[in-house]
N, C-alpha and C positions, 0 to 999 in steps of 0.2 A: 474685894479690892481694898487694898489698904489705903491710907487717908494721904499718906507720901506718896501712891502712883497717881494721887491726880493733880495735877499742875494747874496756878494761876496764869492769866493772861502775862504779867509780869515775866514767871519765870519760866514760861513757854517764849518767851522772847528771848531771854538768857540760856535757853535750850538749844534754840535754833540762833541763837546769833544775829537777830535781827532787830530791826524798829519794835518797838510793841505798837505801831499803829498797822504794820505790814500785817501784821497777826491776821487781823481781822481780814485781810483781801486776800489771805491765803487759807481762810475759814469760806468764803463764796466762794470762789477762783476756781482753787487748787484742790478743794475737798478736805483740809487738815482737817481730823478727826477731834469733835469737841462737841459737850452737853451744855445748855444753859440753865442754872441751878437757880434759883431764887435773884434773878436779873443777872447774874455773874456767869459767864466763861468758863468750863470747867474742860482741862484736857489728859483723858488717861494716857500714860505717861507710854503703856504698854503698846496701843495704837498709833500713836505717834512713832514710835520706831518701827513698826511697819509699815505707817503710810512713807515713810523717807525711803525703808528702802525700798518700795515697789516704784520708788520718784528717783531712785536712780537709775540715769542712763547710760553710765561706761560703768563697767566691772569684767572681770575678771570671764572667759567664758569657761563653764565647764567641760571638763571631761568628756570626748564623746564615747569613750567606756571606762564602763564601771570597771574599778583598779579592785579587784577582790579574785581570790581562788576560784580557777573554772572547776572547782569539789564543793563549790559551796554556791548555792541559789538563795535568792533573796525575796521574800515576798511580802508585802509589803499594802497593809488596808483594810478591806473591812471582814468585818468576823464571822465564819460560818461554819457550821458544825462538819459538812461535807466534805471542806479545803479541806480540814484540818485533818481528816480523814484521808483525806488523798496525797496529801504532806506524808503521811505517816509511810501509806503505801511507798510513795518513793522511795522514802529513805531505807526500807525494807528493802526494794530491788537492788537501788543503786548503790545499796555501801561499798563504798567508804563514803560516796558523794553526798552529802547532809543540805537540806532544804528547811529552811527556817523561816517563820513567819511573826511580823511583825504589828499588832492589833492596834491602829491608831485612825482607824477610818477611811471610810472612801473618801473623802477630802485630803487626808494627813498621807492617805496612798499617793496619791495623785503630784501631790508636792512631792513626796520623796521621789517618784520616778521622772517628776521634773527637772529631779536636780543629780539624779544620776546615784541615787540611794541604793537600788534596789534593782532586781531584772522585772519583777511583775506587782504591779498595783490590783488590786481587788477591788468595785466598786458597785457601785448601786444606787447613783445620787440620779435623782428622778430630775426629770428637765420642765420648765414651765406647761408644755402643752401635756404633762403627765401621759405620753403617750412612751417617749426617748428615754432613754438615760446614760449620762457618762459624756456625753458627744460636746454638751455646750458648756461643761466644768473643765472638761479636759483642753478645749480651745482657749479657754479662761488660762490655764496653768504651763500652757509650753507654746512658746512665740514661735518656734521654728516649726518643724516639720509632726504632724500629729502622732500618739501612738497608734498601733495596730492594738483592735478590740477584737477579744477572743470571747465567746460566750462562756460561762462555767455552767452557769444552768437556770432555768425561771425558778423562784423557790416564790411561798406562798404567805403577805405579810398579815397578820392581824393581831386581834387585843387577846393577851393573854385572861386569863380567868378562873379563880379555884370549880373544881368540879362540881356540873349541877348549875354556874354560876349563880351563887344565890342572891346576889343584886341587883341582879337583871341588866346587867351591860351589853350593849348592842353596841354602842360605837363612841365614836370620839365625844359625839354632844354630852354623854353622861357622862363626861369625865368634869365637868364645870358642875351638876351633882355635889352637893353636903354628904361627907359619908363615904366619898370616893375618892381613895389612894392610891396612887400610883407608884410607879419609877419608872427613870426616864434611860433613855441612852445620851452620851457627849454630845454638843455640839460639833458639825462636823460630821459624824455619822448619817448613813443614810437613812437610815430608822428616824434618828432625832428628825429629819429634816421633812420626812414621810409626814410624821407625827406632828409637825408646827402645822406643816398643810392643811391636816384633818381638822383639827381644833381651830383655824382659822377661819376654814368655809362654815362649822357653826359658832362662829363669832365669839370662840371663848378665846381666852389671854392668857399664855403662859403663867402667872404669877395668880391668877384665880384657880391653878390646880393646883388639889392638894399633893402634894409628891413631886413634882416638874421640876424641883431642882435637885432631888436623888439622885446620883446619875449615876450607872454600873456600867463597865465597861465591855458585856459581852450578853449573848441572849441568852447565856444557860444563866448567869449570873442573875438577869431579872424575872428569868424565871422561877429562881430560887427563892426569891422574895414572895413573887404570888404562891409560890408553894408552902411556903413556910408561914404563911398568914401576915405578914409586915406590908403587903398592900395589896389592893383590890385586883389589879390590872393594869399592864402592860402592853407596849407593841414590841411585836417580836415575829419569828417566823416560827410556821406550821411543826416542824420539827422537832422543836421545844418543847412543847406540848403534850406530844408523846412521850418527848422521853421522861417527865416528871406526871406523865396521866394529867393535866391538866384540861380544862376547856379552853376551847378557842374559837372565837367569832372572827370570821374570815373578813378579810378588809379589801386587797389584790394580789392579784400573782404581778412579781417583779422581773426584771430582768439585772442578772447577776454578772459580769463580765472582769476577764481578767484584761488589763494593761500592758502592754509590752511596747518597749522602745523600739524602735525600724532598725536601730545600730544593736541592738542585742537579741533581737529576734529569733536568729539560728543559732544564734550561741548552743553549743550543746545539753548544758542543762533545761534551757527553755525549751526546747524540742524536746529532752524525753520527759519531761512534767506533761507540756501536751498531749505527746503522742500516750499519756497514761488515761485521757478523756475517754479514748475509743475501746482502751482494753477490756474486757467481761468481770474480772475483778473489780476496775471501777465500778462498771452500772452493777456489780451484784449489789456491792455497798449502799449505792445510792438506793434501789429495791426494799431497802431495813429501814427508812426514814419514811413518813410520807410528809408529804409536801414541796416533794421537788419535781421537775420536769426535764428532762434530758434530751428534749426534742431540737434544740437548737445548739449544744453542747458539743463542745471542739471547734464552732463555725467561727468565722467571721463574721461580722456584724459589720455595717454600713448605717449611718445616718439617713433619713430619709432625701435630705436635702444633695446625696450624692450619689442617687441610684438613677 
């Protein structure tokens, strides 16, 4: 962060147009987003424009369909070796109809089919009871009516690791370990968010690993780093693994689910990407990986709290 995005009490008040004594009642109040540095007020300049506008109440409503060519599908979150496999297949049957995917995380998915981006979000944001996932992020991101959860498949996450591992890595705790380097995934991601968890229940601190602010944008990406020796270990999925011969110490099986909006549901590209879950092509593909699970794949998925 640059030393200009972070604003004084002063010209946070000249920001927002107000008293500089208001500042302060809308720092308890109202939640304005701000660090106290050396007894002083400090406000990043970038958080303040999104607490304003999650503090707006009239705007514009959007779109209830996505304004894009029914030949073109939009997909939209987090990254998986298998999508992207099955993206491919699509575009194989249905040309000329072309399906494109957009890698910005189960969080960055979720907003964009919030806001009418995309036809399908990809996610995997684990929920506090680490039982759920998707159900109490996606209640977080769309006021109106929820989307429909489509399962994609369980896939299986844990710590990457060169072959043999010869540092002996079993889990998150050795990652607070001298001598151990990592890389991380984005904030935002589900992986990242997996990974704050583990390191948290044994008490280690982002900023005590070494590597935790590397961040690469995809699992084959940080597994090319434990592969290529630039660091010890990673979280990532089963998958990955294989495909670079790597070790891997198992951590949990997840649950992977795509997103879809209730107003773009039937849309015809979203029905034939589904209906490509059940075809024997798909599960051959999925058969060539291991670490995934097909047992719930094509379903619907339900919250506990609504069954």
């Amino acid at each position: 962060m640059k030393k200009e995005d972070l604003l004084g009490t002063r010209d946070i008040a000249e920001f927002l147009g107000i008293n500089e004594k208001l500042v302060y009642t809308l720092i308890s109040e109202k939640g304005l987003p701000a660090t106290k540095v050396t007894g002083k007020w400090l406000f990043p300049l970038h958080l303040v424009e999104r607490w304003l506008e999650n503090e707006t109440i009239n705007y514009p409503k959007m779109s209830s369909t996505l304004k894009s060519s029914p030949e073109l599908l939009i997909i939209v979150g987090s990254n998986d070796i298998l999508l992207d496999r099955l993206i491919s297949l699509f575009n194989q049957k249905y040309s000329p109809c072309v399906a494109v995917f957009g890698n910005v995380g189960s969080l960055g998915g979720l907003r964009a089919l919030s806001r009418n981006l995309c036809h399908m979000a990809s996610s995997h944001l684990i929920q506090a009871d680490e039982e759920e996932y998707n159900f109490d992020f996606a209640s977080e991101e769309f006021e109106g009516e929820p989307p429909v959860l489509v399962n994609f498949c369980k896939r299986e996450q844990g710590f990457l690791v060169p072959k043999g591992n010869p540092k002996g890595i079993s889990g998150a705790n050795d990652f607070g370990r001298k001598g151990i380097r990592i890389v991380n995934r984005p904030a935002g991601t589900g992986t990242r968010l997996l990974l704050d968890r583990e390191i948290a229940k044994v008490g280690v601190e982002g900023p005590q690993v070494d590597g935790y602010e590397r961040e690469f944008r995809s699992h084959l990406d940080v597994a090319m780093e434990v592969f290529s020796g630039r660091a010890d270990s990673a979280l990532a999925i089963r998958p990955v693994a294989g495909l670079f011969d790597l070790g891997f110490v198992p951590l949990r099986w997840e649950r992977y689910d795509l997103l879809i909006s209730k107003t773009l549901f039937f849309e015809q590209g979203v029905q034939r990407f589904l209906g490509l879950l059940n075809e024997p092509g798909f599960r051959s593909i999925a058969k060539t990986l291991e670490g995934y699970d097909l047992s719930l794949c094509g379903k619907m998925v339900f919250s506990n709290q609504t069954k």
